[in-house]
C-alpha positions as CSV (number, residue, x, y, z in Angstrom):
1,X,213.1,2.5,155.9
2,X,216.3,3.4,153.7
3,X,217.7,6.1,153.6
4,X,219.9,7.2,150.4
5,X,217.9,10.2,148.9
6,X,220.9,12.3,149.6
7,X,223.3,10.0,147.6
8,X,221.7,10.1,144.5
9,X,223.9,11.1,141.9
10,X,221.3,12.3,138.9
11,X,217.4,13.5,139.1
12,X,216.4,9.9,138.8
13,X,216.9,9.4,142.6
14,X,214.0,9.9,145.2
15,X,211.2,11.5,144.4
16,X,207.1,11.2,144.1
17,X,206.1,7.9,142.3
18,X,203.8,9.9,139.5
19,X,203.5,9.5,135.7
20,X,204.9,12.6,135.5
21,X,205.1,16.8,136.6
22,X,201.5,18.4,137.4
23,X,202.2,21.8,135.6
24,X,200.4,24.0,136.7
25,X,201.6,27.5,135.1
26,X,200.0,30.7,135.9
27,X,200.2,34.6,135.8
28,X,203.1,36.4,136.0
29,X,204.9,36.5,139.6
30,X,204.3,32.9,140.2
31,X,207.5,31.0,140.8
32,X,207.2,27.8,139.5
33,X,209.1,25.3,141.7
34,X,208.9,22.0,140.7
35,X,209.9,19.1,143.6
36,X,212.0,16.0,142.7
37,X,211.5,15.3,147.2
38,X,208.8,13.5,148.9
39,X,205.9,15.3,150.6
40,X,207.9,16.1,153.9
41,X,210.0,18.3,152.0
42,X,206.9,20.2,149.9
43,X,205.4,20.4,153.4
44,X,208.2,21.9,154.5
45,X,208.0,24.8,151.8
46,X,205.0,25.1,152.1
47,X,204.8,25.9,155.7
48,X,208.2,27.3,156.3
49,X,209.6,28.8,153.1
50,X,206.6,29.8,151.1
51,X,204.4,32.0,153.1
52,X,208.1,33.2,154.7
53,X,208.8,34.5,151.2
54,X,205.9,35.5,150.2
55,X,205.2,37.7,153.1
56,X,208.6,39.4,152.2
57,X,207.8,40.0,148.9
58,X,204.5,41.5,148.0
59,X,202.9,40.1,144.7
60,X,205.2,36.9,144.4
61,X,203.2,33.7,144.5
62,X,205.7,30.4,145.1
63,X,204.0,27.5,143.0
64,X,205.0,24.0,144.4
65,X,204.6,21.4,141.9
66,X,205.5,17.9,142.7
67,X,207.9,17.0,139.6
68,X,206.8,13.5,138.9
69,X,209.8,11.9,140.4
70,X,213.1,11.4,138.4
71,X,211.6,10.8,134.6
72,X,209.8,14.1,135.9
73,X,212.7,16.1,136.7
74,X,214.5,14.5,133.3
75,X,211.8,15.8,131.1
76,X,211.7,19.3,132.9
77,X,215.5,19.9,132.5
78,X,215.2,18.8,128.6
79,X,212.8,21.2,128.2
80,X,214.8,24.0,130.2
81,X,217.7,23.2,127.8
82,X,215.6,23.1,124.6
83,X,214.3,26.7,125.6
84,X,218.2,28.2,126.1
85,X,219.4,26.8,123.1
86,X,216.5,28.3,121.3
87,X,216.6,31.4,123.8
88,X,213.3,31.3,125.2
89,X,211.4,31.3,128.8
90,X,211.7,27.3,129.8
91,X,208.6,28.2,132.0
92,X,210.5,26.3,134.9
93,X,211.9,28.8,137.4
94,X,213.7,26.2,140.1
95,X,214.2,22.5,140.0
96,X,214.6,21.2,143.8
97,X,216.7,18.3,144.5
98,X,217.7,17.6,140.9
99,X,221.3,18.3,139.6
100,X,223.0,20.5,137.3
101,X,224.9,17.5,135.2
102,X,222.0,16.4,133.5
103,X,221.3,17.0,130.6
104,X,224.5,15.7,129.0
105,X,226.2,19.3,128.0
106,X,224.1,21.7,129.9
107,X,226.2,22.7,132.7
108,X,229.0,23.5,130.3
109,X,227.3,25.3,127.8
110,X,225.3,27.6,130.7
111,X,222.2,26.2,131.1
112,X,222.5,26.5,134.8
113,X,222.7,29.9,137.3
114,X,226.3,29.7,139.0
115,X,225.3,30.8,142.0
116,X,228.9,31.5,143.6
117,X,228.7,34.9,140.6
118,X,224.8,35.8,141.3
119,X,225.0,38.4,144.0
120,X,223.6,36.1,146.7
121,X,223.9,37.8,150.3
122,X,224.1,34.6,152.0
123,X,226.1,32.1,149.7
124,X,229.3,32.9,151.5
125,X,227.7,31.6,154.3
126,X,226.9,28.0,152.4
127,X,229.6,25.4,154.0
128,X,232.4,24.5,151.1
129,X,232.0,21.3,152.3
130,X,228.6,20.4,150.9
131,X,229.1,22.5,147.5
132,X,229.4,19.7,144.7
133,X,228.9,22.4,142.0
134,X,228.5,26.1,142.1
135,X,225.3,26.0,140.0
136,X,223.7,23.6,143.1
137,X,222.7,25.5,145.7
138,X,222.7,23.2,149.0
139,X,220.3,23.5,151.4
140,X,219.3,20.6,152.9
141,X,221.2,17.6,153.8
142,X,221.4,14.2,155.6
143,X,224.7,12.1,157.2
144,X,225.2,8.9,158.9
145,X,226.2,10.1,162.4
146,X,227.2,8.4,166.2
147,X,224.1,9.0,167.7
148,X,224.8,8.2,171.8
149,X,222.9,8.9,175.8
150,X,225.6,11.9,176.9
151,X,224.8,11.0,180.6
152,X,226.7,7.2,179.8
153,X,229.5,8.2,177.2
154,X,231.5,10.9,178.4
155,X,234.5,10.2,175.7
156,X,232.6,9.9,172.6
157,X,235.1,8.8,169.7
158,X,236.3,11.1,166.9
159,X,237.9,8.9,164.8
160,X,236.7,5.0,163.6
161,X,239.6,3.7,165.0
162,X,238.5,5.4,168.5
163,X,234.9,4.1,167.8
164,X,236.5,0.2,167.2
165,X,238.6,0.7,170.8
166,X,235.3,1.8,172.3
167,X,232.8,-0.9,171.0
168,X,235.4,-3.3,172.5
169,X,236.2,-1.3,175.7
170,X,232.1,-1.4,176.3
171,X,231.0,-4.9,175.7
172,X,227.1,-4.6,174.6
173,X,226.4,-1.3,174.1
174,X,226.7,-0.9,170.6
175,X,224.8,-2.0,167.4
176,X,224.4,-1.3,163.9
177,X,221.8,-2.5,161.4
178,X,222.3,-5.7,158.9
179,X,223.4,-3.4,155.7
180,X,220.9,-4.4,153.4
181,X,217.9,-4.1,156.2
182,X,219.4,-0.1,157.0
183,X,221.6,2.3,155.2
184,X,223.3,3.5,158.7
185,X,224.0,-0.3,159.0
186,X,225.9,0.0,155.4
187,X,227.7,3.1,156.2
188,X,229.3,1.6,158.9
189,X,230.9,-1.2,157.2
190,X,231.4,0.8,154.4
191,X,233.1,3.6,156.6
192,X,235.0,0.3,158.1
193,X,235.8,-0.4,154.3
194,X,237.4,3.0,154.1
195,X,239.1,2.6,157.3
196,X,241.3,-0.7,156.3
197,X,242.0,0.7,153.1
198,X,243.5,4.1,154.2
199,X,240.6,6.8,154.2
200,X,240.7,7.3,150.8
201,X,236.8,7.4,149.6
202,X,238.3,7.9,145.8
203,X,239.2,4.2,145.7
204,X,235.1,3.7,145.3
205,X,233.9,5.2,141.9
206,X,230.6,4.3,140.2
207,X,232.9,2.8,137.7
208,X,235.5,1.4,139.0
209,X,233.7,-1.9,140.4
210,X,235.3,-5.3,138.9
211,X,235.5,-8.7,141.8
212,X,239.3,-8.7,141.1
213,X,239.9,-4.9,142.0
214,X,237.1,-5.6,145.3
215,X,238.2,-8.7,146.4
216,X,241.3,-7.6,148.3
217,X,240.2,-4.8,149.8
218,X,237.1,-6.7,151.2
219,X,239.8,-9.4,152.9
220,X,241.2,-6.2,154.4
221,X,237.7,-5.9,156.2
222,X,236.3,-8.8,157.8
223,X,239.0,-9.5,160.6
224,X,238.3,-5.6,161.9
225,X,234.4,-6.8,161.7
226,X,235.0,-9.9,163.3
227,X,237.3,-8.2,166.0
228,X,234.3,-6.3,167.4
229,X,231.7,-8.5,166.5
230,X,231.6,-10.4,169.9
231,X,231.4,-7.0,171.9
232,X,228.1,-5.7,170.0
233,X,224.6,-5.9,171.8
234,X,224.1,-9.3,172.7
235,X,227.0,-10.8,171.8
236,X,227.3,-10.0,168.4
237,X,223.4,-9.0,167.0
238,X,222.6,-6.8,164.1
239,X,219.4,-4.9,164.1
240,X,216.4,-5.2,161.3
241,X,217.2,-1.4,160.2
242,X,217.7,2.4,160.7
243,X,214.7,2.1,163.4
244,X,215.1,-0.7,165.6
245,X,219.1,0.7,166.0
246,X,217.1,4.1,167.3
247,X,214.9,2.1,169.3
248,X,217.8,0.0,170.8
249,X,219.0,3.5,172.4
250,X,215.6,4.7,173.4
251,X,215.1,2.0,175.3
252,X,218.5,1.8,177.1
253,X,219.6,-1.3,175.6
254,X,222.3,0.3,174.1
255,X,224.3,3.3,174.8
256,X,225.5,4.1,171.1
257,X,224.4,3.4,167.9
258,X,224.8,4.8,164.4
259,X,221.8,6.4,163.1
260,X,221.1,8.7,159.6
261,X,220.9,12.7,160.9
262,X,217.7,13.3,159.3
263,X,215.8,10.3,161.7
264,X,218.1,11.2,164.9
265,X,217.4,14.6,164.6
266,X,213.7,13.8,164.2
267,X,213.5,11.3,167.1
268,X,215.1,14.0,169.2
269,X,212.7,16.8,168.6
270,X,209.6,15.0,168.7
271,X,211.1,13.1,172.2
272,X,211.2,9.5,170.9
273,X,214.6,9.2,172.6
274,X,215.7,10.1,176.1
275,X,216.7,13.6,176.6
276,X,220.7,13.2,177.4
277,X,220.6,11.2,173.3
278,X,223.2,13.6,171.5
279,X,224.8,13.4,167.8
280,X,228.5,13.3,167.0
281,X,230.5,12.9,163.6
282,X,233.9,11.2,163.2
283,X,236.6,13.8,162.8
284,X,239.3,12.2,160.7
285,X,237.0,10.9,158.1
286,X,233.3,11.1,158.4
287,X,230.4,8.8,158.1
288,X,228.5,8.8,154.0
289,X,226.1,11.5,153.5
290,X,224.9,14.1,150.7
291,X,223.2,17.4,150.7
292,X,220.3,18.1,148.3
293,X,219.4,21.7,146.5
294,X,218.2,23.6,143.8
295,X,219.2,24.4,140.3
296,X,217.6,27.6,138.2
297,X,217.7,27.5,134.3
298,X,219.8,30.7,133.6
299,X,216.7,31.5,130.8
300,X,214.2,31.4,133.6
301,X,211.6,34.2,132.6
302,X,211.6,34.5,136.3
303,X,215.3,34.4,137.1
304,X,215.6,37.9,139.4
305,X,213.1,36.5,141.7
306,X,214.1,32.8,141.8
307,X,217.1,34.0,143.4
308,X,216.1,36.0,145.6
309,X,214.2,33.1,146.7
310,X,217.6,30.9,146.5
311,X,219.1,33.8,148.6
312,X,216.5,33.3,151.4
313,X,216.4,29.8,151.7
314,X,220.3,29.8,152.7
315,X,219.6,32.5,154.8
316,X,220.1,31.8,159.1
317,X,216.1,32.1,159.3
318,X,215.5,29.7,156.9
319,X,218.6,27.0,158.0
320,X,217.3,27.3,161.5
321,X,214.1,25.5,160.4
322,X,215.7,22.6,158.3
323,X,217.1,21.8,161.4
324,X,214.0,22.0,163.8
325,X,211.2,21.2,161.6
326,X,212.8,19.1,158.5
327,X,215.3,17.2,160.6
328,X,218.0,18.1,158.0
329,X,221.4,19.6,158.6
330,X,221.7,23.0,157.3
331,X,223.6,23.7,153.9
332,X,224.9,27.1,155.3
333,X,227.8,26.7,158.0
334,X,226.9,25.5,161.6
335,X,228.3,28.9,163.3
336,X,225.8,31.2,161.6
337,X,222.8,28.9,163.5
338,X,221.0,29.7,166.3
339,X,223.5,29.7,169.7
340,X,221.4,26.9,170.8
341,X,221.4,24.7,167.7
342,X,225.3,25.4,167.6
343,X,225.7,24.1,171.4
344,X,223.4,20.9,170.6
345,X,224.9,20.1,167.6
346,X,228.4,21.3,167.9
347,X,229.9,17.8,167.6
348,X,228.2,16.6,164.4
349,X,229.0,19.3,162.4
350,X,231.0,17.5,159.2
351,X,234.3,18.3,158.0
352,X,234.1,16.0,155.2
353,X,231.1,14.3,153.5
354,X,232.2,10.8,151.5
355,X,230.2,9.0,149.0
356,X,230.5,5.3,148.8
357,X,229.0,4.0,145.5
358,X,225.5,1.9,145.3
359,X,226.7,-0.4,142.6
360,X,229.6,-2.0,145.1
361,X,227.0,-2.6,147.7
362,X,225.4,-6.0,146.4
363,X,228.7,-7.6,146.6
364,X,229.9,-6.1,149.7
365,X,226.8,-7.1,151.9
366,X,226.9,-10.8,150.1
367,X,230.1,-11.1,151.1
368,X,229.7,-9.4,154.7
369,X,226.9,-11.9,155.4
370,X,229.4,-14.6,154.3
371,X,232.6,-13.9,156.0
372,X,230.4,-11.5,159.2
373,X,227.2,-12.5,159.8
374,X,227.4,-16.2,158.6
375,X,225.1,-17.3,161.3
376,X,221.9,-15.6,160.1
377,X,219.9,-16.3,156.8
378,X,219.6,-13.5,154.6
């Protein structure tokens, strides 16, 4: 099961595997909300968000269209843009999970609502930290985290340098996933990437990938790699994915693994995993992740009510349940949370969310089983 429908960087990332958006207009006071998410996330609406809003707002109807996955999402915002340059009702009120840079133009000519200038009540509550653009609205979000058994690490490390000392110090009681079988397994060593090349995510662009320029910063990595390798579970082992690493701690195997939010969160709730399993995020710089939202065409016929609707789902009431029921972490900042999500979770909130680029990761899991893992067959 991977795990990188948070780090997708256009509206041709996750999404439902259909020919294309089921629209499905109707009267007036129907918001018409089409998904670029999977069907968690549309049961989530509809069993959280929709019948919330609607009970709050007498007469509005929240229509929840699955968007047809990225091509979807593409052909909706084309249309949106055609309608504001022509000045007309797009008939699309909110695109969820898509992003405001596409099409080519539109964010700079005002296709999109800035939300940080629409009267929201609750947008000073959104975390700065997850904003990548004031006409995204984040509310939903998943991060590779140290998910650990409380009652057996009492010092949980803050900083990857800590983590490296701690693997070491506790001989066995750590894995992580082969990278290309689980994206928490590829966020370590691409966290450890980071680490030998001083924190400084911005040396990984989309564009910026040629073997000359990777080549010596890979070198930089394997010896750290290789330094812990002998004190992971059973003598060096790497799991099959983001599961099995879970499993590994559920069973007692280990004591620590690392672990996407979204699954750890899940497996906690639902009492996969013992209950003394906790979360924690590295301090200095933290593990890969990305937040998901929603954009509204600034010509929506339905603007004033879209968000209104944008307002609520950043709201406390609303954030609670992304964390409870979606497994997600909240796009709002952890302090206005429930007291006892704020206690649970108070050491996984992020201070920083880095991207690492998909188009270095064929080369830097061929070369990891190479100069790693160069015992075991791909």
């Amino acid at each position: 099961m991977l795990r990188r429908d948070f780090l997708k960087y256009s509206a041709a990332g996750a999404g439902l595997l259909l020919a294309g958006p089921r629209v499905a207009f109707a009267a007036p006071g129907v918001l018409d909300i089409f998904f670029n998410s999977d069907t968690n996330v549309i049961d989530f609406w509809t069993q959280v968000v929709k019948p919330g809003f609607e009970a709050a707002h007498s007469g509005v109807t929240l229509n929840l269209v699955p968007g047809g996955g990225g091509s979807g999402i593409n052909t909706l915002a084309d249309r949106a843009y055609a309608a504001f340059q022509a000045k007309k009702d797009p008939q699309v009120d909110i695109l969820e999970a898509a992003y405001p840079f596409y099409p080519a133009g539109s964010l700079e000519a005002g296709l999109w609502v800035d939300f940080s200038k629409s009267g929201l009540a609750n947008y000073d509550k959104v975390n700065p930290v997850v904003v990548q653009s004031p006409a995204l609205l984040p509310y939903r979000g998943s991060q590779v985290v140290l998910m650990y058994n409380s009652d057996k690490v009492k010092d949980v490390p803050t900083t990857f340098a800590d983590l490296a000392k701690w693997i070491k110090a506790n001989p066995g009681q750590f894995t992580y996933s082969r990278p290309d079988l689980g994206d928490s397994g590829a966020c370590f060593i691409e966290r450890a990437l980071q680490e030998v090349t001083g924190q400084k995510p911005e040396l990984f662009l989309p564009d910026n990938y040629t073997e000359g320029y990777a080549k010596p910063m890979f070198e930089k990595l394997w010896p750290l790699l290789k330094d812990i390798q002998p004190s992971l579970f059973n003598g060096g082992e790497y799991t099959s994915g983001n599961t099995a690493s879970i499993q590994l701690l559920a069973s007692g195997a280990v004591t620590m693994t690392v672990a996407w939010s979204d699954m750890a969160l899940q497996a906690m709730s639902q009492g996969v995993v013992p209950d003394t399993t906790a979360v924690a995020q590295l301090q200095d710089l933290a593990f890969t992740g990305g937040f998901s939202g929603i954009i509204v065409p600034s010509v929506a016929g339905n603007k004033d009510t879209a968000l209104k609707l944008a307002d609520y789902l950043v709201s406390p009431e609303v954030q609670n349940h992304v964390v409870t029921d979606l497994g997600g972490f909240p796009g709002i900042k952890w302090e206005f949370l429930s007291k006892e999500l704020q206690d649970k979770f108070a050491k996984v909130a992020p201070k920083s969310i880095p991207v690492f680029p998909g188009n270095w990761e064929p080369a830097l899991f061929e070369a990891w089983y190479r100069n790693v893992a160069s015992d075991i067959k791909r």
